[in-house]
C-alpha positions as a printed NumPy array, in Angstrom:
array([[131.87 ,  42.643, 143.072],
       [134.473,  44.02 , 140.098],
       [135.102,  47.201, 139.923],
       [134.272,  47.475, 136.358],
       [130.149,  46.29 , 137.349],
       [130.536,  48.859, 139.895],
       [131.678,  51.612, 137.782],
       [128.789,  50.627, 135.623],
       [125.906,  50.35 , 138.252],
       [127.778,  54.009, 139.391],
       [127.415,  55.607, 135.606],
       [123.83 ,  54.118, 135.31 ],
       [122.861,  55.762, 138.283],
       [123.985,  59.557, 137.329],
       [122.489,  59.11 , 134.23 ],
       [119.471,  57.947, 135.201],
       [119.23 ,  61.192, 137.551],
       [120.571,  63.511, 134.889],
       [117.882,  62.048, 132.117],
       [115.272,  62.711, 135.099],
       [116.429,  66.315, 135.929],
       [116.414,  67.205, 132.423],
       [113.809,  66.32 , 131.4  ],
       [112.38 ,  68.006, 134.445],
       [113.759,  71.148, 133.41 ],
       [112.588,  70.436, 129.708],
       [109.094,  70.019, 131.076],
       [109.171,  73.357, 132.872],
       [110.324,  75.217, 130.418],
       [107.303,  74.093, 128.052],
       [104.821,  73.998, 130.53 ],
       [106.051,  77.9  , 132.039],
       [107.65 ,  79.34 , 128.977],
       [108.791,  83.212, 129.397],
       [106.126,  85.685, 129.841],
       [105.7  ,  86.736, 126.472],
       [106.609,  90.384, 125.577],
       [103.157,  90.739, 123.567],
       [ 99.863,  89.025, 124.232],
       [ 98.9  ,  86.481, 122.055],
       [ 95.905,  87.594, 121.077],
       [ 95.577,  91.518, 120.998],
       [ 92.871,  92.791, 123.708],
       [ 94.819,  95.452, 124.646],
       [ 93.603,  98.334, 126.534],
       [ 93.756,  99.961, 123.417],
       [ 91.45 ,  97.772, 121.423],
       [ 89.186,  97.649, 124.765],
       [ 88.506, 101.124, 124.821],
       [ 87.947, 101.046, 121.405],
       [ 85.034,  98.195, 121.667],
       [ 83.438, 100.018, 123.993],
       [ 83.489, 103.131, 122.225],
       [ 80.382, 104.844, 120.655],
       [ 80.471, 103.826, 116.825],
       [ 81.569, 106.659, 114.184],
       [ 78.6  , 107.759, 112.332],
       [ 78.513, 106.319, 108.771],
       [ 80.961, 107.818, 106.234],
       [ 79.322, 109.914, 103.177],
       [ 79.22 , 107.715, 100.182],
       [ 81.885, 108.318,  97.729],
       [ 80.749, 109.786,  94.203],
       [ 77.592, 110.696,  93.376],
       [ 73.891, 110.351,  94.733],
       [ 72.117, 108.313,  92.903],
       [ 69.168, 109.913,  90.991],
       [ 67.122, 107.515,  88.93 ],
       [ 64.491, 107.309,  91.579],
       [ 64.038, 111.093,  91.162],
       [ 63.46 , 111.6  ,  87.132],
       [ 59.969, 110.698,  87.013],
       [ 59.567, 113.608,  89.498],
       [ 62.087, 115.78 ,  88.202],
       [ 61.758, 119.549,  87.175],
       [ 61.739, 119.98 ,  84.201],
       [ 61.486, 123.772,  84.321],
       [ 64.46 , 123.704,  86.43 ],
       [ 66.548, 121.857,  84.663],
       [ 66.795, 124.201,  81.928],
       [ 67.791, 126.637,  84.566],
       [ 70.583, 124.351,  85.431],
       [ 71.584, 123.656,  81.699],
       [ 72.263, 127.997,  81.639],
       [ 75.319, 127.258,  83.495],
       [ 76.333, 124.689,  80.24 ],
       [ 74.654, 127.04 ,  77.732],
       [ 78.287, 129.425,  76.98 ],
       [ 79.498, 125.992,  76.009],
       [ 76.733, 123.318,  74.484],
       [ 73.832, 124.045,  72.35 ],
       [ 70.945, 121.648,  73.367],
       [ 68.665, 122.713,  70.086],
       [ 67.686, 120.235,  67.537],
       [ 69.931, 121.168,  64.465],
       [ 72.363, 123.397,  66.802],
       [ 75.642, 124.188,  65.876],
       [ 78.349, 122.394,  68.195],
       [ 80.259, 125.168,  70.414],
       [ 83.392, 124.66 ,  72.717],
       [ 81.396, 121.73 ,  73.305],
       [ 79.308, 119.346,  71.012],
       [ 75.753, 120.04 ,  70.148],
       [ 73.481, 118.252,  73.264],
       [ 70.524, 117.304,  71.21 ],
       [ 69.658, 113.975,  71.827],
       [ 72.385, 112.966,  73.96 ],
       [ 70.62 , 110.8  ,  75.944],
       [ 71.146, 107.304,  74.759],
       [ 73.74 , 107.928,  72.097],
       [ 76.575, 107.172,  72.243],
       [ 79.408, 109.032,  73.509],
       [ 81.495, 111.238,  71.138],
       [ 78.401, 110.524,  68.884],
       [ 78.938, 113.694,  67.063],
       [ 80.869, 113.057,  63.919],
       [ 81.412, 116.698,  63.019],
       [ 83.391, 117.121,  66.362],
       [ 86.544, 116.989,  68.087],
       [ 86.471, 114.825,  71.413],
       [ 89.222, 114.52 ,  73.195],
       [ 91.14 , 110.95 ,  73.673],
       [ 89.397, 109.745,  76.555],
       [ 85.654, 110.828,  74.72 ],
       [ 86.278, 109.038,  72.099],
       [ 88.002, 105.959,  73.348],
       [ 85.805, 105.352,  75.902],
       [ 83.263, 103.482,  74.4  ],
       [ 79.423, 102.715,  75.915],
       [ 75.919, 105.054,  75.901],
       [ 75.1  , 108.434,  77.748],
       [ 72.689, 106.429,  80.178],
       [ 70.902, 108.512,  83.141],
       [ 73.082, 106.511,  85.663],
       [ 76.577, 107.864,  82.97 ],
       [ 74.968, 111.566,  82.954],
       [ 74.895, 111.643,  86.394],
       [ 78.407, 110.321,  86.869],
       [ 79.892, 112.586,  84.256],
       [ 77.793, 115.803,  85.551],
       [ 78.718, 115.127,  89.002],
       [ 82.597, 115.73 ,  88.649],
       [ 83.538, 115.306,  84.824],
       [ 87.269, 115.333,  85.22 ],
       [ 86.989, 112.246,  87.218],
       [ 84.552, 110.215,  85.22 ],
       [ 86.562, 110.55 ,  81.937],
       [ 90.206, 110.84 ,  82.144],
       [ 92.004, 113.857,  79.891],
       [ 88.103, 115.388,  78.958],
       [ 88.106, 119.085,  77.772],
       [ 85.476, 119.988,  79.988],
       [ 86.28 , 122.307,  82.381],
       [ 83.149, 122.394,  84.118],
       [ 83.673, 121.722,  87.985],
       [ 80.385, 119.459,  88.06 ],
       [ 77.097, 119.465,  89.967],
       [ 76.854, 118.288,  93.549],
       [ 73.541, 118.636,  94.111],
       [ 71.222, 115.479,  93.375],
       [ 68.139, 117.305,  92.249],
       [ 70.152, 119.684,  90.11 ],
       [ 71.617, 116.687,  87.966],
       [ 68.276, 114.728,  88.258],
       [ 66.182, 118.321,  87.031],
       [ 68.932, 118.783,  83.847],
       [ 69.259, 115.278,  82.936],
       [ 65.184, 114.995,  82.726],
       [ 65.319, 118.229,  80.566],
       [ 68.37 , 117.095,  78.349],
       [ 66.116, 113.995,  78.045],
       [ 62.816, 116.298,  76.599],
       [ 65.564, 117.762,  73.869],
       [ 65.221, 114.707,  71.537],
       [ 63.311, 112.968,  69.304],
       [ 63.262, 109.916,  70.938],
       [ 62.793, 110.662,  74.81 ],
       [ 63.428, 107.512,  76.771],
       [ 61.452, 106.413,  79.553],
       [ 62.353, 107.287,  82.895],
       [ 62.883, 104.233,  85.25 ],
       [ 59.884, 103.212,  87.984],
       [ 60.786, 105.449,  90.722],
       [ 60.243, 102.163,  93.629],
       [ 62.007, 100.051,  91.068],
       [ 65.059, 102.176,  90.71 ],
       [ 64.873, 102.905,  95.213],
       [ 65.186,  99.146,  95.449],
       [ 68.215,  99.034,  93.165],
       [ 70.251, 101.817,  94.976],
       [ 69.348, 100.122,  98.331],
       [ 70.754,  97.027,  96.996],
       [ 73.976,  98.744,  96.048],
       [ 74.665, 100.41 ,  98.875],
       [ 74.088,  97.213, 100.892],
       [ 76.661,  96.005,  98.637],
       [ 79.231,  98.473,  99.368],
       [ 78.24 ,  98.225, 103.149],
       [ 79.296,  94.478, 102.928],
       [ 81.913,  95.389, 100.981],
       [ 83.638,  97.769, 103.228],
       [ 82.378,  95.786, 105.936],
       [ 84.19 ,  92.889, 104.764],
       [ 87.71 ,  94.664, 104.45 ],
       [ 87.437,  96.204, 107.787],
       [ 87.286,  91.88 , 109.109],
       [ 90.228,  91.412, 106.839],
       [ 92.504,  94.122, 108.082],
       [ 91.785,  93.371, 111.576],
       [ 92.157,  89.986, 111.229],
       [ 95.476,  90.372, 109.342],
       [ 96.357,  92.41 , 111.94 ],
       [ 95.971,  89.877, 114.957],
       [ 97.628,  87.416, 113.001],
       [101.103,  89.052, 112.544],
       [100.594,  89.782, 116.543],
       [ 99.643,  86.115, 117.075],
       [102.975,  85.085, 115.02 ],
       [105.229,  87.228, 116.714],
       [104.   ,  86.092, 120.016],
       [104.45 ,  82.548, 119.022],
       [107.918,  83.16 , 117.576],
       [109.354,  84.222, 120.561],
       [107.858,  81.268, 122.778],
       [109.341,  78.904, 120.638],
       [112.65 ,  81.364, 120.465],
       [112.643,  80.753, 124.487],
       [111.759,  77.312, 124.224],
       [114.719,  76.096, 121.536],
       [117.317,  78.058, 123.581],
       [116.317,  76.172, 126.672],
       [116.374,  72.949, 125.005],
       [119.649,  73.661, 123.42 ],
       [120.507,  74.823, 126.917],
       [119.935,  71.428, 128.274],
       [121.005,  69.058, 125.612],
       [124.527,  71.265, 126.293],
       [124.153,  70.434, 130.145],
       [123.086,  66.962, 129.552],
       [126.763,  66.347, 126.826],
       [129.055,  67.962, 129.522],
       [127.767,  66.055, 132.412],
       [127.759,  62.71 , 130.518],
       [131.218,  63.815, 129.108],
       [132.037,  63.733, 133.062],
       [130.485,  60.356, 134.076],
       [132.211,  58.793, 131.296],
       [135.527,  60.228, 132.481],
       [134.784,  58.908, 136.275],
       [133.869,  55.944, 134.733],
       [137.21 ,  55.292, 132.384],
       [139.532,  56.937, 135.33 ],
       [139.699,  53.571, 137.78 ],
       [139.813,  51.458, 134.783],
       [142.713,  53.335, 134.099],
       [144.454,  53.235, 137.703],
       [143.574,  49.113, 136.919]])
């Protein structure tokens, strides 16, 4: 036999054994990456202990209580009680004169800044819409916060029944009282929309924790397939140098030829 079919049968042979050992050590490394510095998916201790956890009790609703349901029953006696604490700065007579603030008479269902002999501020007048019972209590609840840059300086009402007795009573001070809403109707309506906002809050809650596992889940997967390129390119640099050395065994006795 030639030395050059030898030389051949030779080089086949260590490549044949380096293309098994590497991918050998290709295989492992895909099949056992690196133990992963973070889990892939988050059930940490942390978030463990937190499942099993008793649940926070319910957060108090932002804004005000609603308090349609309550004006068919409302004070009315009481409300005008209430209204004292407004009396230094409205006038709630028919044919009143407008004080700090605009005459009150009829307010309910006009419009706002309906007054034309008065000065509302920028956010009264531009604001646009109807003094509703659902805008009344809004407004009386925290007025600064309802209409941006209003003169009123009144802090608000807090209590439900207090804005449900005044608003009732502002209603009786017109000529055109309007009708209060059917107390079951209007129950069914705010049940409705706090089952909204339940879902609602309930939905953002899913979001943020499932954003949150994601950008764990990426980073986990980012570094297994940081670990698995670098052993790849490990190899493929193993596999060059040792063919680079077969082919100079090879070419060296074709040489001394």
């Amino acid at each position: 036999m030639k030395t050059m079919e030898i030389n051949k049968i030779v080089a086949g042979v260590i490549c044949a054994v380096l293309l098994v050992v590497v991918v050998g050590k290709i295989g492992g490394v895909l099949v056992h990456p690196d133990e992963l510095e973070a889990p892939v998916y988050p059930f940490s201790e942390d978030v463990m202990a937190g499942a099993s956890a008793p649940a926070a009790a319910p957060s108090k609703p932002e804004g005000p209580e609603p308090i349609l349901a309550m004006l068919a029953s409302a004070d009315l006696g009481q409300g005008e009680k209430v209204f004292k604490k407004c009396a230094s700065c409205h006038d709630a007579s028919k044919g009143g004169p407008n004080k700090t603030g605009p005459n009150l008479y009829g307010i309910v269902g006009a419009n706002f800044a309906h007054k034309s002999d008065f000065s509302y501020s920028d956010g009264m007048a531009n604001h646009g819409g109807q003094w509703g019972f659902a805008e009344l209590n809004e407004f009386l609840y925290k007025p600064r916060d309802y209409i941006d840059g209003t003169k009123m300086s009144f802090g608000g009402l807090k209590k439900a029944s207090d804005r449900a007795n005044v608003i009732a009573w502002l209603n009786s001070q017109s000529d055109d009282p309007k009708p209060y809403p059917d107390p079951a109707e209007a129950a069914a309506a705010e049940a409705i929309d706090d089952a909204g906002e339940a879902v609602d809050q309930a939905v953002d809650a899913v979001g943020d924790a499932a954003a949150e596992a994601a950008d764990a889940t990426g980073e986990a997967v980012d570094q297994a397939v940081d670990g698995t390129a670098e052993a790849v390119d490990d190899a493929a640099e193993a596999v060059e140098d040792t063919a680079e050395d077969a082919v100079d065994a090879v070419e060296e006795p074709k040489a001394a030829e």
